[in-house]
PAFIRO-199235 format. One record per residue: residue in one letter; x, y, z of N, C-alpha, C, O in turn. Coordinates in steps of 0.05 Angstrom, whole numbers, plus 5000, padded with zeros to 4 digits. Layout:
<rs>
AXYZXYZXYZXYZ
...
</rs>
This chain:
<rs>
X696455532700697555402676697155102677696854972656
X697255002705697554742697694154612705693454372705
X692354862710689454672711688654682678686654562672
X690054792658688054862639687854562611686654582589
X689054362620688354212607685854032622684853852608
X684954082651683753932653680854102652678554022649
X682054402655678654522642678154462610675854452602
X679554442599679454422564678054072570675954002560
X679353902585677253652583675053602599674253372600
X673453842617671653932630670053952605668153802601
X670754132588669054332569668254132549666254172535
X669853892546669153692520667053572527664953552516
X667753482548665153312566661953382567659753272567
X662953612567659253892572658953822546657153652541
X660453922526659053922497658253692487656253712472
X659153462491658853152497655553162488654253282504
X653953062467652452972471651252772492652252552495
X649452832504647952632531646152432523643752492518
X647052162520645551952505642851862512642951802535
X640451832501637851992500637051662507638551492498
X634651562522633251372522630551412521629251582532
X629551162501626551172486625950912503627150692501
X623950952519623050812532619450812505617750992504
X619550492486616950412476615650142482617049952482
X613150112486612449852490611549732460609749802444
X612149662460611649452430609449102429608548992449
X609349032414607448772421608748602394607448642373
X610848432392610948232370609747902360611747792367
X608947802355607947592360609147362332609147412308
X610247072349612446982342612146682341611646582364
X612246512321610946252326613546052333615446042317
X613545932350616145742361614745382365612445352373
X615745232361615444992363617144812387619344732381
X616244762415616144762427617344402434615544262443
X619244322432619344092431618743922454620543792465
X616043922463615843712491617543452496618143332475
X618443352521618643072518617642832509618842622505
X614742892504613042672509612842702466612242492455
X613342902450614443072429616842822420616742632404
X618542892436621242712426621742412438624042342441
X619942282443619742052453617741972428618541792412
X615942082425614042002400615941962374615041812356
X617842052370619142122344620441922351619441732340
X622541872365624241662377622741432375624441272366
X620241272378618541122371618741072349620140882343
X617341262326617541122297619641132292619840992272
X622841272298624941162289626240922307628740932310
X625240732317625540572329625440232298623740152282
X627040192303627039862291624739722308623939832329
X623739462300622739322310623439192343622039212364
X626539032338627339052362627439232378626039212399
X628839452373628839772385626239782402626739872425
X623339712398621839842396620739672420619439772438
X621339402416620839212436622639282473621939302496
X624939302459626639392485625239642502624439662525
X625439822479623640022497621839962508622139962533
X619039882496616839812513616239622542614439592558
X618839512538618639272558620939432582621239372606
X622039602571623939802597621039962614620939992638
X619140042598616740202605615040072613612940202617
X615139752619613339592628614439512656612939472676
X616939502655618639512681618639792698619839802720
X617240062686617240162709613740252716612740352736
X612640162692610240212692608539922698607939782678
X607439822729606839622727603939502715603139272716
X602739742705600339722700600639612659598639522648
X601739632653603339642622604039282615605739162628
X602739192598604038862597605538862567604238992550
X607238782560608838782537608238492526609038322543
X607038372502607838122488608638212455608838412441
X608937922453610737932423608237802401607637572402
X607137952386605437742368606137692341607337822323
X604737382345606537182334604237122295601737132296
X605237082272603637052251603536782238605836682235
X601936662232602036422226603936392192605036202181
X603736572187605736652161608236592161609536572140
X609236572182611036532190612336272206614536242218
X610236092202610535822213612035702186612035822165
X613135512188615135292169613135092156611734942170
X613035112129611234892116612534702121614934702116
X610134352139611834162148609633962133607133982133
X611533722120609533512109608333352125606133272119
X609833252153608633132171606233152175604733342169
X605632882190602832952195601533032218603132972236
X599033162230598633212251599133042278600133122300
X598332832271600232672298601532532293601532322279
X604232732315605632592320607232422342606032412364
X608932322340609832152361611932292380613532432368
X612132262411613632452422616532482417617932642430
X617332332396620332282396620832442371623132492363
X618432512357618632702339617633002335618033142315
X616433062359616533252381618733382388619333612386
X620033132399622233192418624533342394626033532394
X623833112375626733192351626833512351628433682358
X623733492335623033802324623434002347624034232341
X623133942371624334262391627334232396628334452399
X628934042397631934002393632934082368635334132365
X631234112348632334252315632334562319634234712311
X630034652330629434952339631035062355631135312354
X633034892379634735042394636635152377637035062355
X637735342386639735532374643335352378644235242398
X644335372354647435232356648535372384647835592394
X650135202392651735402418654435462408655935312396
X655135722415656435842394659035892423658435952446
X661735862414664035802427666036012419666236032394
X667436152432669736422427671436172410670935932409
X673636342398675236302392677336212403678936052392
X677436332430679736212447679335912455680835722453
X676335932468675635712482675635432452675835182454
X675435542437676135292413678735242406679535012403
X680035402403683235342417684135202432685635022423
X683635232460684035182481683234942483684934792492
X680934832479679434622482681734372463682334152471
X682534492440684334222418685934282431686434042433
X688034422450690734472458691234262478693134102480
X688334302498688834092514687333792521686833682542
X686933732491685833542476687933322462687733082460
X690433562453692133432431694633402460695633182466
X695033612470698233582487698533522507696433542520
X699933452516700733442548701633642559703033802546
X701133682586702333932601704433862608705033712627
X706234012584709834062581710534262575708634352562
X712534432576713034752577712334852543712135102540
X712034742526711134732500708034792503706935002498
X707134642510703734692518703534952530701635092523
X705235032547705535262561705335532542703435682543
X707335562525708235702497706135692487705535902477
X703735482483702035512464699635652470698435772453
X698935622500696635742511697636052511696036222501
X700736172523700936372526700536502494700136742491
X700636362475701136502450698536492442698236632422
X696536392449693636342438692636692456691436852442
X692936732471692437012476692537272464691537502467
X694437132445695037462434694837412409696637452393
X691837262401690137202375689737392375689837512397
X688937552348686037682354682937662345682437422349
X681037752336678437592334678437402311677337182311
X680537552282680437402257682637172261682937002243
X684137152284685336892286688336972275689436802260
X689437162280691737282266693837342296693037432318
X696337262289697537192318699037562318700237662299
X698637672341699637972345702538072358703538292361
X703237842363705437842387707137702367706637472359
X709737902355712137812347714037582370714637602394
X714437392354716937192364718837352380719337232401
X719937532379722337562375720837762412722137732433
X719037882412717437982438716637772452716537852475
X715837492450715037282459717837182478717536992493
X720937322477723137172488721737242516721937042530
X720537412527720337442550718737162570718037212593
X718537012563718036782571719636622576718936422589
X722336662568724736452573724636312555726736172555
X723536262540723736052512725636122495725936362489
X727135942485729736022465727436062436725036002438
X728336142419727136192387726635922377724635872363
X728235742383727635422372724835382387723135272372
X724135422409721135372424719535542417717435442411
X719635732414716935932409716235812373714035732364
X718435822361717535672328716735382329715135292313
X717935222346715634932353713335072365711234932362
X712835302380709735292391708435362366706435242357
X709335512359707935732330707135452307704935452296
X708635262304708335102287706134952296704334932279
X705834822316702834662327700834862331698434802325
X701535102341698335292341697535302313695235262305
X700135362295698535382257697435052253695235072241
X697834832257696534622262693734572261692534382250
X692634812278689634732289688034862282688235062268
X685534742291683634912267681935122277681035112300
X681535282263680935322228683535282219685635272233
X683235262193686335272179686535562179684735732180
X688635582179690435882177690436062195690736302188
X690235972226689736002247693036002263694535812267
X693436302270696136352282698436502258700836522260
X696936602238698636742213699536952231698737012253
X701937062213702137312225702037462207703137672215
X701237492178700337612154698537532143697637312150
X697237702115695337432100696537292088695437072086
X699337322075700637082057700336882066699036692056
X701736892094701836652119699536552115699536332103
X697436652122694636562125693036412103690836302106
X694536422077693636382055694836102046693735942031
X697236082059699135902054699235692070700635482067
X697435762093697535562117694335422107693435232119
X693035532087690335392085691235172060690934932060
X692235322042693135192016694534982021694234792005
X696234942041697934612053695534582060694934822057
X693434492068691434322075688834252064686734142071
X689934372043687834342023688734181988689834251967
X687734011998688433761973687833911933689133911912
X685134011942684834161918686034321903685534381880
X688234441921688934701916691234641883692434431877
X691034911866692734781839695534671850696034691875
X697734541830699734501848701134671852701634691876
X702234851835703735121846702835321862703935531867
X700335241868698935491883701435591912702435811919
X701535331921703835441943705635581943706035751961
X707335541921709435531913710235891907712236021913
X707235961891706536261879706436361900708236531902
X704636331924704236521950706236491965705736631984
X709136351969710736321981713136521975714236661992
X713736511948715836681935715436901924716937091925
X712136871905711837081881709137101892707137021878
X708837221922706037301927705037551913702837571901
X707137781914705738021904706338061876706138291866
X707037841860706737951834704637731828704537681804
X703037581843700737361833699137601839698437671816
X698337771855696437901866696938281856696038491865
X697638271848698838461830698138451797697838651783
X698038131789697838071761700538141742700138231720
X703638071754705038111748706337841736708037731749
X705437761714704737471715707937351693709137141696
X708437541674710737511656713237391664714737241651
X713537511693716637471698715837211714717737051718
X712737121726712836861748712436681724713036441730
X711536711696711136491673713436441671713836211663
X715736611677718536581662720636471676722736401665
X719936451711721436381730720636071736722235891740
X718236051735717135751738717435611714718935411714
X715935711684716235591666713635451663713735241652
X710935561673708135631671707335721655708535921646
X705035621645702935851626700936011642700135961665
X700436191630698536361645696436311650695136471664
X695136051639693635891637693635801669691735871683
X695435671679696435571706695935741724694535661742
X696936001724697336241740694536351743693436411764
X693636361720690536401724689636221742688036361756
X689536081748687835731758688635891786686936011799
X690935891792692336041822690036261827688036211841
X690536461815689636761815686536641824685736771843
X684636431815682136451820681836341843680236431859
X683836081849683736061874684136121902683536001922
X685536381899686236511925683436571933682836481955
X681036731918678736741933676936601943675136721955
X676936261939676036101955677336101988676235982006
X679336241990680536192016679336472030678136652019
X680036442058678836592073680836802094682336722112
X680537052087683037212099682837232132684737302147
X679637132143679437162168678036882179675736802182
X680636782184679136472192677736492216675636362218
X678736652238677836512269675136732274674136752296
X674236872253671437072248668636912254666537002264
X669436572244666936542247665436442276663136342278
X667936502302668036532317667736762346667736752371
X667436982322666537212338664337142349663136932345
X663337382368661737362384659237532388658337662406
X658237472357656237692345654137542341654337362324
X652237572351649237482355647837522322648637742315
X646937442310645837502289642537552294640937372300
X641937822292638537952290637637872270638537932247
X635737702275633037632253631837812257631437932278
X630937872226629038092218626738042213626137862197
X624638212227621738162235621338402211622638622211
X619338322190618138552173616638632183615138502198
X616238982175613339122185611339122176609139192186
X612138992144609539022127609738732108611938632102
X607238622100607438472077605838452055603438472055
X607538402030605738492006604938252001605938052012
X603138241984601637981973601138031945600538261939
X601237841925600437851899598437681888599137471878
X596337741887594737571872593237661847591837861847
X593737501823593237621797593437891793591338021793
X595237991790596438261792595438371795594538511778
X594338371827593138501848595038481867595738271879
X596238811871597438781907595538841917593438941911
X597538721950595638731983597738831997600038781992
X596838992020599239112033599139002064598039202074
X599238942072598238952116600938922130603038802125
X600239072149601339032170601638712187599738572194
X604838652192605538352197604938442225605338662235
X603638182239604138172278606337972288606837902311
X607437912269609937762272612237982287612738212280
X613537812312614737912332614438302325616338452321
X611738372326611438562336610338662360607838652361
X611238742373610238892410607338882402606838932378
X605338812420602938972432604239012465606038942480
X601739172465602039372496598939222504597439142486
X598339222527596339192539594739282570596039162587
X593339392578592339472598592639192624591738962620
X593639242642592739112675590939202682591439362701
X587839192675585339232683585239042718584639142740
X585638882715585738682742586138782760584338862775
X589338842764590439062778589739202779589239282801
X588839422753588339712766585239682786584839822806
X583639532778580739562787581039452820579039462834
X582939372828583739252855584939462870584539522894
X586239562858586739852883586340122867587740312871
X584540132852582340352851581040332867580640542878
X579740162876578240182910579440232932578140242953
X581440262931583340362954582040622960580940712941
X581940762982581341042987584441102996585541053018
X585241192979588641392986589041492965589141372943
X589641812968589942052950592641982929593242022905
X594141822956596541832936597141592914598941542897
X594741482924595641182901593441272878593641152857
X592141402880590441452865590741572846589641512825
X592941822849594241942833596341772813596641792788
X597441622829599941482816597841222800598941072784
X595241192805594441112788593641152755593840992736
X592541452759591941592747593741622726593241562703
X595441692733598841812724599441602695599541622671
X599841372716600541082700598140992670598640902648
X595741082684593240932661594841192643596741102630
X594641432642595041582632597441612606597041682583
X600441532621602341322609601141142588601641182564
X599540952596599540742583597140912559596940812537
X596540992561593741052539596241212517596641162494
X598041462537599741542511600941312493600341242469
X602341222506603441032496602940842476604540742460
X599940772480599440572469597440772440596640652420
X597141002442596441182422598941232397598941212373
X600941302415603641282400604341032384603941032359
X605240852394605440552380602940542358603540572335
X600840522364599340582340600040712316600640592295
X599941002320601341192303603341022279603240952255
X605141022302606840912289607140622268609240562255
X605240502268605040272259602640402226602640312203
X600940622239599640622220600940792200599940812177
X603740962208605141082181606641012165607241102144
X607940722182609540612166607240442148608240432125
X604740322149603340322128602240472112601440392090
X602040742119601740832092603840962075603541022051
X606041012089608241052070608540742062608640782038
X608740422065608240272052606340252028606840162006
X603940352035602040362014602740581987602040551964
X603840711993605540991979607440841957607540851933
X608640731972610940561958609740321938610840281916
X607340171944606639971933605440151906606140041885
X604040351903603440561889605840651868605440721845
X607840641877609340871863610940621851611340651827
X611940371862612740121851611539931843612439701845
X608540011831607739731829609539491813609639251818
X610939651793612239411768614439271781615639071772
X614839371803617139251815616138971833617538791843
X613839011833611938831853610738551832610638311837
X610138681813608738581789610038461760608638321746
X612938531753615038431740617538331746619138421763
X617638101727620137841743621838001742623637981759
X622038251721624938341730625638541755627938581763
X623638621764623238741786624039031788624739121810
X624139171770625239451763624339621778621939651783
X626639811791624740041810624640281792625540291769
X623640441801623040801786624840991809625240961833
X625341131796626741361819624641461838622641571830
X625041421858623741551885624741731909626141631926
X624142011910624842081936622642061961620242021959
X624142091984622842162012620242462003617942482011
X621442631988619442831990616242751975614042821982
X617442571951614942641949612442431953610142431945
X614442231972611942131987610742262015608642222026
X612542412020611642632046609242842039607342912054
X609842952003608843071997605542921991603443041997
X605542731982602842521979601742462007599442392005
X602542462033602042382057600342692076598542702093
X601842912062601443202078603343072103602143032125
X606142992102607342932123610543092119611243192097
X612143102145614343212135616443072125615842842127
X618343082116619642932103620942742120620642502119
X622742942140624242782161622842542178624342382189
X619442482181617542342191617542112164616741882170
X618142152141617941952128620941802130620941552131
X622941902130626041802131625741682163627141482166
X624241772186624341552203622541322189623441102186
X620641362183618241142187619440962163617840792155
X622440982150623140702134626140722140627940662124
X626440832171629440722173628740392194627340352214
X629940252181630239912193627639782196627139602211
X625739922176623739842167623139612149624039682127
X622139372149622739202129619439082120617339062133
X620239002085617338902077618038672067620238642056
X616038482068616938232060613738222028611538302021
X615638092023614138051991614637751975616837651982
X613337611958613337361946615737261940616037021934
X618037471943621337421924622637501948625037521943
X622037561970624337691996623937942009621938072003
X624937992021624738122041626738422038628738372025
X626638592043627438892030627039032056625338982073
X629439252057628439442072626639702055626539752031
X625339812077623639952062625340222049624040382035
X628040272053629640412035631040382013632640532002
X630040132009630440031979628840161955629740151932
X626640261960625640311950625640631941623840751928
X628240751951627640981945631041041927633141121935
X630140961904633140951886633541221875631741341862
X636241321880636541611857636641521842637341291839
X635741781810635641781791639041901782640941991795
X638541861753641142041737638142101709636441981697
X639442401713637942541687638842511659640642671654
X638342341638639042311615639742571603637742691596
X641842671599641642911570641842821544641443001527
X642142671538642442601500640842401504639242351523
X641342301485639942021462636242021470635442201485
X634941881463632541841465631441841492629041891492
X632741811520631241861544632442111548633542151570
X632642301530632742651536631542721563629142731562
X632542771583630042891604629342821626628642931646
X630042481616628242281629629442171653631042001645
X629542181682631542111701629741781703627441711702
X633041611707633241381703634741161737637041151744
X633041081746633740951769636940831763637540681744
X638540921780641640811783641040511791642940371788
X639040401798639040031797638739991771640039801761
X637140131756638340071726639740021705640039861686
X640740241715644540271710645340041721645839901701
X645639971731647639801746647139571744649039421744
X644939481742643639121725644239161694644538971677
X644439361690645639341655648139321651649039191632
X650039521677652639511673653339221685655439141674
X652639081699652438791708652138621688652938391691
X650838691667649438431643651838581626653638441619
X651938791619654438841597657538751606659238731589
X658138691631660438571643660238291635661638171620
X658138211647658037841644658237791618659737621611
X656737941598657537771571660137941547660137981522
X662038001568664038151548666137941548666837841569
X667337851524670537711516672537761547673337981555
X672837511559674337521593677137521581679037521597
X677537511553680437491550680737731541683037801548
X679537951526679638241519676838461536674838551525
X677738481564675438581582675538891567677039041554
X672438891581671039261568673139501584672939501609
X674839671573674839841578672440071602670040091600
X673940201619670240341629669240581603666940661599
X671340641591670140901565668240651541666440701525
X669740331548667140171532665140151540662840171530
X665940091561662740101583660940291578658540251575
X661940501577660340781568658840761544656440821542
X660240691527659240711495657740481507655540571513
X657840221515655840051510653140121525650840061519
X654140261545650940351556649740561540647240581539
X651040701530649340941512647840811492645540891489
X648940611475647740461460644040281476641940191466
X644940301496642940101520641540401521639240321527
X641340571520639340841526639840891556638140921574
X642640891559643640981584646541241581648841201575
X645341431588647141681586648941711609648441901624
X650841591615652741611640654841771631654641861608
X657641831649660441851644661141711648659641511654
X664341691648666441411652666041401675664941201683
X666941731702667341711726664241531743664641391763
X661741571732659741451749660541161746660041011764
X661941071722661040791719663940701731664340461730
X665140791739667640691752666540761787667840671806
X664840891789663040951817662540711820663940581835
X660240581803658240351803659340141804658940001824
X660840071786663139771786664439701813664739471820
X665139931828666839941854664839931871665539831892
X662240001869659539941889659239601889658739441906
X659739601859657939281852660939051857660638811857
X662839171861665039071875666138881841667338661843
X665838961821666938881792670239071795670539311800
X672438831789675038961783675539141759673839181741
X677839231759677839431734678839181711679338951719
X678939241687679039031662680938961661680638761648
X684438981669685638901680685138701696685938501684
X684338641716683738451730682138301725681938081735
X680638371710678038151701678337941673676537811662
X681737961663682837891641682937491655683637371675
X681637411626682037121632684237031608684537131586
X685736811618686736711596686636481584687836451563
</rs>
């Protein structure tokens, strides 16, 4: 009795189908793209900036000693000088003393330098250095007074330190807000209207707010006055001790330059601080006579290096000209009229004009730059979205958004500053202009083009 449940799960088991294997050989054939190193180093190349491109090559010249890296230089780029060919050494001398670079000083150390310029070392001087620490880059003091007791200073000393650090320059240097900062420039500044102080001291957020009724009514101002205020707060500067950061400014070397003669463009490639690569023939031909297997190889290896290499850099120089040439094509009017108007352009379908892929064209104009008769552009300037007209006369017709936006720019500048455009006016006035927008794009655009809302743009 008691085996017969395990013969009943004996018997399931047997009836159990027995799971069957198909042993087939099959043959599929499957195309994969194979991304070599030498693959993603090439790509990494043309998305390389100019500088970018330099660093690299000269890291690859440092391990490759056969590889010489220089910078070539375009005479295009020399400074039209009236002088005359000879000159005298003291004017020589001037002209390479004009070319050195300013020497450029932290913030602290310019601090520091008036602190112990102006004071004597007395426990005040003390307070001032410790408090110049806890600047930070825009010159804005971070360390509350009241956290500063840890120094032993009573509150009467830390507000004499605070008062000689706001002293020094830049003006508005040691705020601990922007009002502060606003208010510490405006006492030192003779120009400023006369109530300007007076507004940022008491009635900062209703000057900056545009809450202007109740400060006409407390002072006994016209709005006239208040206005004069209101324009002047943006001559002042919210980050004084900035121009002290410690940020190198990159000059931009173009890759390409256009030329215009009798409305004829020219396109070429600039050698202005662009890399060449060059062969150590010298070297190599000096111990290629060596008889040793192993230098021979590592010879080999290296020429080898350098030939890719210098195949690549090529490449790369020759696509960013013809996607330049592409561009000069597809913009001539922009090249050729003062007003300089672009056409809508994508990446595809200059990839598509090239037989290239798209993503090869979005490198070959990232930090790409062309210089032309009127300035200098990145080469992604040139690729403006459109907006597709549905009504009025450009039915169909997609319309470069720089268009838009030099019109919505010229319809701002000449509207009544005492009754500003609505954005639903804005609208109607561009439809009228053969521009089909909504409110929401043009309230996009205005906030791109950094224009306030009409509220704020009210003059009186």
């Amino acid at each position: 009795m008691y085996n017969k449940p395990k013969d009943i799960f004996r018997k399931r088991i047997s009836m159990s189908s027995k799971p069957s294997i198909n042993l087939k050989q099959s043959q599929s054939q499957q195309q994969k793209l194979a991304m070599t190193q030498t693959m993603q180093q090439a790509i990494q190349i043309l998305h390389y900036s100019t500088s970018d491109l330099v660093d690299f090559l000269q890291e690859q010249s440092l391990e490759n000693p056969l590889i010489s890296v220089t910078i070539g230089s375009d005479s295009s780029d020399a400074p039209p000088s009236n002088h005359s060919l000879v000159q005298s050494s003291e004017d020589r001398h001037q002209a390479f003393l004009e070319q050195l670079p300013a020497e450029k000083i932290s913030l602290y150390e310019h601090i520091l330098t008036q602190i112990h310029l102006n004071y004597r070392d007395t426990f005040l001087r003390t307070l001032l250095i410790f408090l110049v620490d806890y600047l930070d880059s825009n010159g804005y003091l971070t360390l509350p007074l009241d956290a500063a007791a840890q120094t032993g200073a009573s509150e009467i000393e830390l507000l004499d330190a605070l008062t000689l650090l706001q002293q020094l320059e830049p003006a508005g240097i040691g705020a601990r807000n922007l009002q502060e900062c606003l208010m510490l420039q405006t006492e030192r500044d003779h120009a400023a209207p006369d109530i300007a102080y007076l507004l940022l001291e008491e009635s900062f957020d209703d000057l900056v707010n545009r809450q202007w009724d109740g400060i006409s009514q407390k002072y006994a101002v016209s709005f006239q006055e208040i206005q004069a205020v209101y324009d002047y707060i943006p001559t002042l500067t919210a980050r004084p001790g900035a121009a002290y950061a410690q940020i190198l400014a990159q000059s931009i070397k173009p890759d390409l330059e256009v030329t215009v003669n009798e409305q004829q463009l020219d396109i070429r490639s600039t050698k202005a601080g662009q890399p060449q690569i060059t062969f150590q023939d010298k070297y190599y031909n000096r111990y290629k006579a060596i008889e040793d297997a192993d230098l021979q190889a590592y010879l080999k290896d290296r020429k080898a290096e350098f030939e890719w290499l210098k195949t690549t850099v090529e490449n790369r120089f020759d696509t960013i000209l013809r996607v330049g040439r592409e561009i000069l094509t597809a913009q001539a009017d922009f090249f050729l009229d003062n007003n300089h108007p672009l056409k809508p352009l994508t990446l595809k379908e200059i990839a598509l004009n090239l037989d290239l892929h798209e993503s090869t064209i979005s490198r070959a104009v990232n930090q790409k730059y062309m210089r032309t008769p009127f300035g200098t552009y990145e080469l992604k300037h040139f690729f403006p979205q459109g907006i597709l007209q549905k009504n009025g006369e450009s039915k169909g017709e997609v319309i470069a958004n720089t268009a838009i936006k030099a019109e919505l720019q010229r319809v701002i500048a000449n509207e009544n500053k005492q009754a500003p455009l609505s954005d639903q006016k804005i609208v109607e006035q561009l439809k009228q202009a053969g521009f089909d927008i909504s409110r929401r794009t043009v309230v996009k655009y205005r906030d791109t083009l950094g224009i306030p809302t009409s509220r704020h743009r009210k003059r009186y």
